[in-house]
GUMI-814192 format. One record per residue (C-alpha): residue number from 1; residue in three letters; x, y, z. Coordinates in pm, 1 decimal. Example, Ala and Ser with C-alpha at 12.3 -4.5 7.8 and 13.67 -1.06 7.14 Angstrom:
BEGIN
NODE     n   res          X          Y          Z
NODE     1   ALA     1230.0     -450.0      780.0
NODE     2   SER     1367.0     -106.0      714.0
This chain:
BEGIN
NODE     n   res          X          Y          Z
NODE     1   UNK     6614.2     9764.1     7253.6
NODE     2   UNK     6589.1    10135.0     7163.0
NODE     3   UNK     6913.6    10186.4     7304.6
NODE     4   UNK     7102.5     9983.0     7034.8
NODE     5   UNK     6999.0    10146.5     6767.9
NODE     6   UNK     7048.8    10534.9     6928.9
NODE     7   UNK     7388.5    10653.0     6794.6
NODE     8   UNK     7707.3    10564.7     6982.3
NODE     9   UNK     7878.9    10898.9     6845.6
NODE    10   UNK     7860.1    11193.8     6658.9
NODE    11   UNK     7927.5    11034.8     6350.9
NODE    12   UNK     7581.4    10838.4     6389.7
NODE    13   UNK     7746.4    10504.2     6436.8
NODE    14   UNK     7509.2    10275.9     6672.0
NODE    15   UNK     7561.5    10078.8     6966.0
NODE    16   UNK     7414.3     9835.6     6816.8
NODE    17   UNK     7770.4     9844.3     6549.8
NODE    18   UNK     7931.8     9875.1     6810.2
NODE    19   UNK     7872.8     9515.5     7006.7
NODE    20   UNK     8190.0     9328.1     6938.0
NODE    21   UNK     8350.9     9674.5     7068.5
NODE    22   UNK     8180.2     9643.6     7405.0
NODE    23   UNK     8207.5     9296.8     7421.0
NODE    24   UNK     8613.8     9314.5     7404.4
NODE    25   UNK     8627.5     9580.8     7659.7
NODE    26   UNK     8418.1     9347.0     7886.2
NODE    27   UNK     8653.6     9056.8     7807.8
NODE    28   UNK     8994.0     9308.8     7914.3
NODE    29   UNK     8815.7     9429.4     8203.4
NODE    30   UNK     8743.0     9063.5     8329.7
NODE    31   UNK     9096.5     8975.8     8272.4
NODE    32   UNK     9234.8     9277.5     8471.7
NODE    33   UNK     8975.5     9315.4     8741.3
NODE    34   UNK     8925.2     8934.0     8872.8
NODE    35   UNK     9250.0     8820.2     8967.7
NODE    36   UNK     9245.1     9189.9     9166.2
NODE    37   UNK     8875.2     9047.5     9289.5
NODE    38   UNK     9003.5     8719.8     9418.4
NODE    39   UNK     9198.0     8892.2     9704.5
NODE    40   UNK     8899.2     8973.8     9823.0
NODE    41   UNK     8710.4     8666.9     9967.6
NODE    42   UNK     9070.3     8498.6    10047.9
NODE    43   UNK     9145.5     8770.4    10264.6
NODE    44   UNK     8794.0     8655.5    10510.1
NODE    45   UNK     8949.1     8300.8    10521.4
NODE    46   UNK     8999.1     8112.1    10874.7
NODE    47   UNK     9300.6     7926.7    10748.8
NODE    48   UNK     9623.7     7940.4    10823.2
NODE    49   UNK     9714.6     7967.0    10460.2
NODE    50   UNK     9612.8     8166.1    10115.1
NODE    51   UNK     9285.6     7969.0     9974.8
NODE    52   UNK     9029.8     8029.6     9760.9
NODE    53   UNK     8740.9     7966.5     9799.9
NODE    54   UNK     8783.9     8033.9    10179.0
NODE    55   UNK     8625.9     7694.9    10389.6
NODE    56   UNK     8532.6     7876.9    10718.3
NODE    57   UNK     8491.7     8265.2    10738.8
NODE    58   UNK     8724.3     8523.0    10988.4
NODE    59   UNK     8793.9     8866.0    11004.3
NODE    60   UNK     9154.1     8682.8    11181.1
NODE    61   UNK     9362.2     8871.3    10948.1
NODE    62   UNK     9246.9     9183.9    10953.5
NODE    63   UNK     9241.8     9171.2    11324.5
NODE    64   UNK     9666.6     9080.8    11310.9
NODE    65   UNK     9734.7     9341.8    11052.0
NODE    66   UNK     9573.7     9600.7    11295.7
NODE    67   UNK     9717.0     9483.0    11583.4
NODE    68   UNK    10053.9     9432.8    11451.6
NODE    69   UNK    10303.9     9692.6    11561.4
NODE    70   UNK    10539.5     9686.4    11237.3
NODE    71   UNK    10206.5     9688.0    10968.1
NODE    72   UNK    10155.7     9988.1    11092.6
NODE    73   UNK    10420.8    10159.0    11125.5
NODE    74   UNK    10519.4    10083.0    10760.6
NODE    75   UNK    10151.0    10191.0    10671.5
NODE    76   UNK    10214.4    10486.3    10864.3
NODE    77   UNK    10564.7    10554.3    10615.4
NODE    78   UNK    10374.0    10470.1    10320.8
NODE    79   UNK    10034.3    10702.5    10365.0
NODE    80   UNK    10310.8    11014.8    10464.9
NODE    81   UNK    10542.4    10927.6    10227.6
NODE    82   UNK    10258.7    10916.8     9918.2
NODE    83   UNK    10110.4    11272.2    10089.0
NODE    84   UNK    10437.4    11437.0    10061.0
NODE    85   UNK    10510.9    11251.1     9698.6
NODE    86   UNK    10155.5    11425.1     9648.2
NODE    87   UNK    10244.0    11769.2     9794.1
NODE    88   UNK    10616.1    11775.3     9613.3
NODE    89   UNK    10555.3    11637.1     9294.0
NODE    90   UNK    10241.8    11808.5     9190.7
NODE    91   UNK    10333.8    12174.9     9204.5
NODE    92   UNK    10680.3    12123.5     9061.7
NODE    93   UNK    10502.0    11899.3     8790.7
NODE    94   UNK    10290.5    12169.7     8688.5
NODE    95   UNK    10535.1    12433.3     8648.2
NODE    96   UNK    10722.0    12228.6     8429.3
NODE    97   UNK    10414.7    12117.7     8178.0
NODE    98   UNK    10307.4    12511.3     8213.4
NODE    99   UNK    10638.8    12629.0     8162.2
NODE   100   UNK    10708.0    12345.4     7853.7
NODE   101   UNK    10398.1    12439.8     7686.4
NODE   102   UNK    10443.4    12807.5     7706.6
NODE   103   UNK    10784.0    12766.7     7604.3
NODE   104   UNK    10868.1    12879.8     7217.4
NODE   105   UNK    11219.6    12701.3     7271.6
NODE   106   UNK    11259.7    12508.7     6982.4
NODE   107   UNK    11333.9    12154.5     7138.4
NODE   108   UNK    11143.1    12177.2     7405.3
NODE   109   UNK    11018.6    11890.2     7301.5
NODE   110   UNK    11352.0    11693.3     7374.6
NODE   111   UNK    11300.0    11807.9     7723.0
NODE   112   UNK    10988.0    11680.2     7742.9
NODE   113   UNK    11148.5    11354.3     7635.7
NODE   114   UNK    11414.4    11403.5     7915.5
NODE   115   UNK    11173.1    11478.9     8233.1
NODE   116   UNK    10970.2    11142.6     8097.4
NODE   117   UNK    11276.0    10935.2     8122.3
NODE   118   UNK    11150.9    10806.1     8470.2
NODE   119   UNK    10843.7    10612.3     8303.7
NODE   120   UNK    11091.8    10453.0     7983.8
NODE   121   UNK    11351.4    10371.8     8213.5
NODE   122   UNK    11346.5     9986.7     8365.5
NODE   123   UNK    11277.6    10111.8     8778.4
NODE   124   UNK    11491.7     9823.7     8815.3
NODE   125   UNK    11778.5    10042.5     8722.0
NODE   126   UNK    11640.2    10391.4     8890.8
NODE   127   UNK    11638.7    10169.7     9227.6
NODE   128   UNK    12009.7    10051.7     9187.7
NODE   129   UNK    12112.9    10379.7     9067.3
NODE   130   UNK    11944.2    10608.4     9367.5
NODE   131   UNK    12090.8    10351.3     9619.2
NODE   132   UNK    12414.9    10421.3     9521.8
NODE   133   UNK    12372.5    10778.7     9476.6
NODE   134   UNK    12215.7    10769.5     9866.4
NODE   135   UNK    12474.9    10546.2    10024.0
NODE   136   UNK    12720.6    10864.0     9945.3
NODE   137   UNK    12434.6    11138.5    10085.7
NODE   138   UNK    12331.8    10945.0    10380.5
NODE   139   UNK    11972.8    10958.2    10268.4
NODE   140   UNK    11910.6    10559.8    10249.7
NODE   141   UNK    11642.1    10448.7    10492.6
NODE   142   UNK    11528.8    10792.4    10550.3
NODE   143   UNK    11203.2    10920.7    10492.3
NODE   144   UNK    11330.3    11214.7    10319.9
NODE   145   UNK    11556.4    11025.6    10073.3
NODE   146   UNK    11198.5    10765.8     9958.2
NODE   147   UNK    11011.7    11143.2     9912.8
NODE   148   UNK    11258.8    11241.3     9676.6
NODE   149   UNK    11284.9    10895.8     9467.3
NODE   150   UNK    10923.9    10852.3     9467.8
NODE   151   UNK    10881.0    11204.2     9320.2
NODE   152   UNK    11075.9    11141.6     9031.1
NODE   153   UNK    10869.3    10899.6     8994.2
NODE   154   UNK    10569.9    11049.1     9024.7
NODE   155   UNK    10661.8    11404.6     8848.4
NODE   156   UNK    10654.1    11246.6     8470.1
NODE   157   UNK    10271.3    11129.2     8575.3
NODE   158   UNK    10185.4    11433.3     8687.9
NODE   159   UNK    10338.2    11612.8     8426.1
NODE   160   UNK    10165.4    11408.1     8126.8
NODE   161   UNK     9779.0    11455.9     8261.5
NODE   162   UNK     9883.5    11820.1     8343.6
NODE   163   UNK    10003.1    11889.5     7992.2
NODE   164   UNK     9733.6    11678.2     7844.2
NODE   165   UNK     9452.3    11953.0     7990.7
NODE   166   UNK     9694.9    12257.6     7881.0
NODE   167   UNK     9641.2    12162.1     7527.5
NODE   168   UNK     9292.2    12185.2     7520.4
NODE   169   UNK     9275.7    12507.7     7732.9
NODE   170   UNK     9295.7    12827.0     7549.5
NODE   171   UNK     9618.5    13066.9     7692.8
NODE   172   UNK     9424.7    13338.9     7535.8
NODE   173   UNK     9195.0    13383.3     7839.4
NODE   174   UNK     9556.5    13454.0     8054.4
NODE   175   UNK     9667.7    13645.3     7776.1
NODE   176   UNK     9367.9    13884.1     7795.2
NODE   177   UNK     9459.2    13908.7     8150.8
NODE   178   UNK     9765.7    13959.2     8160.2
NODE   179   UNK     9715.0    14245.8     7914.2
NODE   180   UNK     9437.4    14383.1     8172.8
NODE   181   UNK     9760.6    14406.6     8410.3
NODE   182   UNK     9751.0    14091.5     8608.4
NODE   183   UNK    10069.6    13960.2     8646.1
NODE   184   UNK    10216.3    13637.5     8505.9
NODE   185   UNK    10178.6    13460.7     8847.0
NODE   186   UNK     9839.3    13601.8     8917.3
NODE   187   UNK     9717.6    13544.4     8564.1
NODE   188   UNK     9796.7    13193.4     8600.1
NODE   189   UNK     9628.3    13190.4     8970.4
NODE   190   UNK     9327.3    13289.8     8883.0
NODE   191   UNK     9243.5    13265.7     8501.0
NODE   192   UNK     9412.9    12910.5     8438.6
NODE   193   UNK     9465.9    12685.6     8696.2
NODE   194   UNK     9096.9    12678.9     8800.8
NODE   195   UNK     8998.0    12568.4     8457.0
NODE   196   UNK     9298.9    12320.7     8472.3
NODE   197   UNK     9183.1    12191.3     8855.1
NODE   198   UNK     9031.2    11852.4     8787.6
NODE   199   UNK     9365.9    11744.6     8605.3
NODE   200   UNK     9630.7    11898.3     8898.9
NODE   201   UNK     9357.4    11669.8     9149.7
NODE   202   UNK     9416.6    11398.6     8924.6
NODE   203   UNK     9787.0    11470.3     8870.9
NODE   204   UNK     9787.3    11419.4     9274.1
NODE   205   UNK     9595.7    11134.5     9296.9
NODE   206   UNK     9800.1    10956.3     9069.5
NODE   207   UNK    10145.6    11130.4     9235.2
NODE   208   UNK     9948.5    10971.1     9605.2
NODE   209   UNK     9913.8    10590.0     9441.4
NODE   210   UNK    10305.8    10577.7     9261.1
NODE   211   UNK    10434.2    10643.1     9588.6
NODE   212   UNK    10197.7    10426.0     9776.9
NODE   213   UNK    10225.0    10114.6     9538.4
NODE   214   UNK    10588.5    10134.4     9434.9
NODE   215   UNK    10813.5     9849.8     9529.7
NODE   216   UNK    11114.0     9833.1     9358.1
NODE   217   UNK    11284.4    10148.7     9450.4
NODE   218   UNK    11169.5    10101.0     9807.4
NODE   219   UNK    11361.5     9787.7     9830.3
NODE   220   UNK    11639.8     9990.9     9788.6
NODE   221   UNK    11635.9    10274.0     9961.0
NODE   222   UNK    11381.8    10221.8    10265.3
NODE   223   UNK    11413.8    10014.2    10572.7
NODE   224   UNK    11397.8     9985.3    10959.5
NODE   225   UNK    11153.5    10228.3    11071.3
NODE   226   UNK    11099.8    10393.9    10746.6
NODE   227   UNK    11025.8    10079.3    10564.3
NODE   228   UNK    10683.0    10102.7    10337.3
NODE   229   UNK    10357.9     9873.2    10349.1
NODE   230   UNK    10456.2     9751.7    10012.9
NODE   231   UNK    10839.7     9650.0    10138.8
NODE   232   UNK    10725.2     9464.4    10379.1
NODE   233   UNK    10423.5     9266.3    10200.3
NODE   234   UNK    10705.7     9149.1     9968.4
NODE   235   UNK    10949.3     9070.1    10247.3
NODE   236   UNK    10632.7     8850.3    10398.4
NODE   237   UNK    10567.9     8696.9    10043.6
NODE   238   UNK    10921.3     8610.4    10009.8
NODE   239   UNK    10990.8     8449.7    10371.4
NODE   240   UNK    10645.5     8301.1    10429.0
NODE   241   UNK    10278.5     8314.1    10256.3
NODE   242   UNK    10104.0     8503.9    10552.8
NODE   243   UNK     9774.9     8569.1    10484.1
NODE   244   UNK     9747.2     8919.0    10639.3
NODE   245   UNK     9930.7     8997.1    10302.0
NODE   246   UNK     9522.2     8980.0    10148.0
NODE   247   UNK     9366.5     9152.9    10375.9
NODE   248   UNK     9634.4     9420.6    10366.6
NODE   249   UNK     9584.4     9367.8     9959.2
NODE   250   UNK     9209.7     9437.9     9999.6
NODE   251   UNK     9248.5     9738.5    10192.7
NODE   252   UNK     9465.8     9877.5     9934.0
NODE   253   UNK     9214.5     9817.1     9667.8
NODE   254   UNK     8990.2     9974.2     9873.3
NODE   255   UNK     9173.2    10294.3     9876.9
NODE   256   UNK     9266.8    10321.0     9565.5
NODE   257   UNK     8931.0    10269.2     9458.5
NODE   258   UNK     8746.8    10546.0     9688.8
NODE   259   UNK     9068.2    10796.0     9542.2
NODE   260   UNK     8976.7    10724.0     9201.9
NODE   261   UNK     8584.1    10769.2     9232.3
NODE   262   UNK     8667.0    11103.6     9449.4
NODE   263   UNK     8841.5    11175.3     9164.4
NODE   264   UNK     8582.1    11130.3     8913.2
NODE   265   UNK     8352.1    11327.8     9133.1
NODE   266   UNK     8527.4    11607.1     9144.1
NODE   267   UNK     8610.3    11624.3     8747.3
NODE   268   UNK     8208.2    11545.4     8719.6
NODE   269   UNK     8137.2    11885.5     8946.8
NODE   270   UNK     8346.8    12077.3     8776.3
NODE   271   UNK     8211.5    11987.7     8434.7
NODE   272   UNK     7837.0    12055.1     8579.6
């Protein structure tokens, strides 16, 4: 019971003050996590239909999403769409928070505001607005035109954990570089982005998962043999309750998990 009364903080509060604090965030975290939980076991069931708790146990669903031609070919589409979403959206994110926060423009701040119009904006109407901006370029159902509108969904992520680690890191270091001759590029190279690593991994991740999860704007622009894992889950959900749609649920849980705990690993290495 030594532990309740160490402090919590640096202002000396205890942990043992703290209680009803930890207690609430064990109540949210229940209410989130188990309806994510309850996936699980229902996607082991040996029934023809979604039930919890499963009577008789089966890896049958797993089994048809593995063996089914068009499962994974849309996984397929969604793991290299979210890679290039990943591989796009990160760099061109980071420029822009470095470039915003070097910036001594007086409203830059009004452009922050701008490029973070993607996460304010209902995706309802991003969807029905890149459709009809794609019917025009020939880019719906193309693998190329759900890159580009998951990006711009994925930039204004990127962008806000980016800029969140530039404010705490100190642009004198690349200043006393740059000074020592090192060019801007170089300075940046070397002196800044390795101190700003963990939160460009991050920034990916989280670039990785919008592109992967999204729905909305892949109703609208992808289809046939570009269509994404997520598309067709709610094409399944919508024409029949197929049960491979929890095991393919439980997979995705599972990979997003083992992303985000890679990603904690590597932010805990770094700050060893």
């Amino acid at each position: 019971m030594k532990w309740f009364k160490q402090p919590a903080t640096d202002t000396q509060i205890t942990h043992q003050s703290r209680v009803w604090l930890y207690a609430v965030a064990v109540v949210v975290m229940i209410f989130l996590v188990i309806p994510t939980l309850l996936v699980i076991p229902m996607s082991f069931s040996a029934s023809q239909y979604l039930e919890f708790p499963p009577r008789k146990w089966s890896f049958r669903w797993y089994e048809a999403y593995f063996s089914s031609a068009a499962w994974m070919q849309a996984t397929a589409t969604s793991l290299k769409a979210g890679l290039l979403t990943a591989l796009v959206a990160t760099p061109f994110a980071t420029m822009a928070a470095y470039g915003l926060h070097t910036s001594r423009f007086k409203h830059v701040n009004w452009i922050w505001m701008l490029l973070l119009t993607p996460m304010v904006v209902p995706v309802i109407l991003i969807g029905i607005g890149v459709f009809y901006a794609y019917v025009k370029l020939k880019l719906v159902n193309t693998l190329l035109g759900l890159v580009l509108a998951h990006c711009m969904l994925a930039i204004p992520v990127v962008m806000l954990v980016v800029g969140s680690a530039l404010k705490s890191y100190d642009m004198d270091q690349e200043r006393v570089a740059r000074s020592l001759g090192a060019s801007p590029f170089y300075a940046f190279w070397s002196v800044t982005l390795p101190q700003i690593k963990f939160a460009v991994v991050s920034g990916a991740v989280l670039a990785f998962l919008t592109s992967f999860d999204e729905i909305i704007v892949a109703l609208f622009v992808s289809g046939g043999d570009n269509s994404t894992l997520t598309r067709n889950m709610f094409n399944a959900l919508r024409d029949q309750v197929d049960p491979t749609i929890a095991a393919i649920s439980t997979l995705i849980v599972l990979i997003t998990s083992v992303l985000l705990i890679l990603t904690q690993y590597i932010g805990q290495d770094q700050s060893d």
